[in-house]
N, C-alpha and C positions, 0 to 999 in steps of 0.2 A: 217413742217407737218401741213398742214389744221386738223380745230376741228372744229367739230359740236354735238352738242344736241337733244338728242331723249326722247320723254317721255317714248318710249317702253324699257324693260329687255331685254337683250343681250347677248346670250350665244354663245359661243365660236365654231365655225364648221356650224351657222345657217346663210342662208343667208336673209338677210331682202329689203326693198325698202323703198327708200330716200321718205320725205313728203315734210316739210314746208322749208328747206334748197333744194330742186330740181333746181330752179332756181340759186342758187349761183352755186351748183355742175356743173351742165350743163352748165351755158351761161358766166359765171366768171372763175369759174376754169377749165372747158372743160377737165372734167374728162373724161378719158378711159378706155377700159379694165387692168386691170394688174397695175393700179395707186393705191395708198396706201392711207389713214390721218384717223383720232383720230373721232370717237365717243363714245359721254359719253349718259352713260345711266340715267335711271331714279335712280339707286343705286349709283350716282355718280360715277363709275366706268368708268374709260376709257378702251375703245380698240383698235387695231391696225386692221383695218377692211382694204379689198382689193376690187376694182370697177371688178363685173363680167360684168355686161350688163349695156349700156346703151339704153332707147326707150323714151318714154315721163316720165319717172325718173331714176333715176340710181339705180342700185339693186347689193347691197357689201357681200361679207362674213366677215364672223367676226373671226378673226386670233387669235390673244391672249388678253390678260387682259395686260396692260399697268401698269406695277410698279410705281410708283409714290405717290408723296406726296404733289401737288400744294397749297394748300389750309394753311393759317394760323394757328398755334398750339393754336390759340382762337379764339373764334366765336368772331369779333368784330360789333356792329352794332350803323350804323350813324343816330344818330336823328339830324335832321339840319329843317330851314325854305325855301322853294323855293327863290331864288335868282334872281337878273335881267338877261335879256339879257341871251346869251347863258353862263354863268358860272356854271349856275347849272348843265346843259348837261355836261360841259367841267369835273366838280367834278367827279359825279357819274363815268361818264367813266375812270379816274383815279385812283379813289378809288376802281374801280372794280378790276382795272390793280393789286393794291396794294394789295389785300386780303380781302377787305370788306363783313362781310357776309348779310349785306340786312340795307336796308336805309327806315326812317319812316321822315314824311316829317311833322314838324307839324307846326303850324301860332304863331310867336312870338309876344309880345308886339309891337317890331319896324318892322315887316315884311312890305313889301312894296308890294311884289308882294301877289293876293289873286284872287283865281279862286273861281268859282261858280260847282255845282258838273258835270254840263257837260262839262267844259272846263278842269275839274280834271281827266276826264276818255282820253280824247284825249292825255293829256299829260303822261298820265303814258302808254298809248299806244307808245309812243314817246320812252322816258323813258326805258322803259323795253327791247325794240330794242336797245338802245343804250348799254345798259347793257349787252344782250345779245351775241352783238358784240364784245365789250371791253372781255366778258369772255374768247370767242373762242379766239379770236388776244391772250391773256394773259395765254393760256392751264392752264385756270381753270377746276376743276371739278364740280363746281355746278353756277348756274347763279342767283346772289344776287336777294332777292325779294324788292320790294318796293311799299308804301303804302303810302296814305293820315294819318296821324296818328290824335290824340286829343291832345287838346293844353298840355301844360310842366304842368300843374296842374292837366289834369284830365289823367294824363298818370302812370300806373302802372306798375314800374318797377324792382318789388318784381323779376320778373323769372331769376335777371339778377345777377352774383356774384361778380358782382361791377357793380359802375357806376362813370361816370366822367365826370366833369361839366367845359369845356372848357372856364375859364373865361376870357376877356381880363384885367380885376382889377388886374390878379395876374403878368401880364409883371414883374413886380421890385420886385416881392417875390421870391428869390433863392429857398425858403424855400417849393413852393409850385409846384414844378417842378414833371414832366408826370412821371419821371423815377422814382421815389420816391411808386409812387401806382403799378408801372407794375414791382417792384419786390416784392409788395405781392401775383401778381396774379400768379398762376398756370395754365401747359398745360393743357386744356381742357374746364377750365372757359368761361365764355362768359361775355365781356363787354360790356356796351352802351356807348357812349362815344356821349354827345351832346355839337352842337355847334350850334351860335348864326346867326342871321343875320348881313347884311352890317350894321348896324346902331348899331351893339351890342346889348347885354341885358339890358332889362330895370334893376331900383333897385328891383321891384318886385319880379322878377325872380332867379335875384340874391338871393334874400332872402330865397327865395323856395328851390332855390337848393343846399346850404349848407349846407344840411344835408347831404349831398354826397360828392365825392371827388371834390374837386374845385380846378385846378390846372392849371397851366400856360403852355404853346407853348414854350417855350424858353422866352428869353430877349423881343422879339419885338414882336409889334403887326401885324397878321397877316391877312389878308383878309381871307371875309370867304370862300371862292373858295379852299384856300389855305389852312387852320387850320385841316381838315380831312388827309391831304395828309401828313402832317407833325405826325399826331397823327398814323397813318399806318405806316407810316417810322421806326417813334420810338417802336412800337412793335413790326413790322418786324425786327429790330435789338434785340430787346432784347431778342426776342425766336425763331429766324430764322440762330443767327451765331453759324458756326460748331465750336464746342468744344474745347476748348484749351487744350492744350499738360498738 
């Protein structure tokens, strides 16, 4: 079942007309009359909407509201630095796949990669497309935001009811392991959970962020492409498995 994204409300019996998705509907998926799929509204709400007409857009009713619950039992959100090549792209759209609720991009000690503010607006142009897709492919209900953020010092993380400092120092500490902090948190909490660049944290940083959870990936050290996807993983299991007997 195709999904798509609207900023308009959506009520159930109205029929509406397709905008910025027209082009997929019509020349990709060559919707027709009587054809079915999933848009979400700007209330996060999905519906079960049906194609009446097609002309130079497609124009659907809207069926029922869509039971469902896609979305993680915690607002989790990725502070990382831009990464080389396409890895970054490759993250984002995984971590979207995984539950992510919005990604702050901020310039590390070791960052390598470093845009100027017009090459920042092209890219989150990029970015957000990419995200936006990963959401629909993944029957998300809402489509992760993402920002240029301020560096890990001037960043204010007070709104957040934990926070987690993905260290690679902690590899060989049993002691300081992801699972240990995600059973203090609770459904509905919201965590930031930051992670470093290819090159790691510097000691500065390090020092900075210890006053927060610092805690390890497992045993091995992970690329940083890779360390969000693991950290989604591990919440997805711990408040995503059905109930035991």
């Amino acid at each position: 079942m195709q999904r798509y994204f609207t900023d308009e409300e959506l009520t159930a019996g109205a029929v509406y007309t397709s905008g910025a998705d027209t082009h997929h509907m019509k020349n990709v998926m060559r919707f027709k009359p009587g054809q079915e799929f999933h848009m979400v509204d700007n209330t996060r709400t999905a519906f079960l909407c049906e194609v009446t007409e097609t002309d130079d857009h497609v124009h659907y009713r809207v069926v029922s509201e869509v039971e469902e619950s896609p979305e993680l039992p915690v607002r989790t959100s990725i502070f990382c630095p831009l990464l080389k090549g396409e890895k970054f792209e490759w993250m984002i759209q995984k971590s979207t796949e995984l539950g992510a609720s919005d990604f702050h991009i901020f310039e590390a000690d070791r960052s390598i990669v470093k845009l100027d503010g017009k090459k920042r607006a092209k890219r989150l142009e990029r970015y957000n497309k990419v995200i936006r897709e990963a959401g629909e492919q993944s029957r998300r209900n809402m489509i992760p935001h993402i920002n240029f953020g301020k560096s890990l010092e001037n960043t204010d993380f007070g709104a957040f009811d934990a926070v987690v400092f993905a260290y690679e120092g902690n590899a060989g500490n049993p002691a300081a392991g992801l699972e240990h902090v995600l059973e203090t948190i609770r459904v509905g909490d919201s965590i930031a959970i930051v992670f470093g660049p290819e090159g790691g944290f510097s000691d500065n940083e390090a020092a900075l962020m210890e006053r927060f959870h610092s805690v390890r990936l497992g045993p091995r050290i992970l690329r940083a492409e890779t360390a969000p996807l693991y950290a989604l993983s591990a919440i997805s299991h711990q408040f995503e498995q059905p109930a035991s007997d």
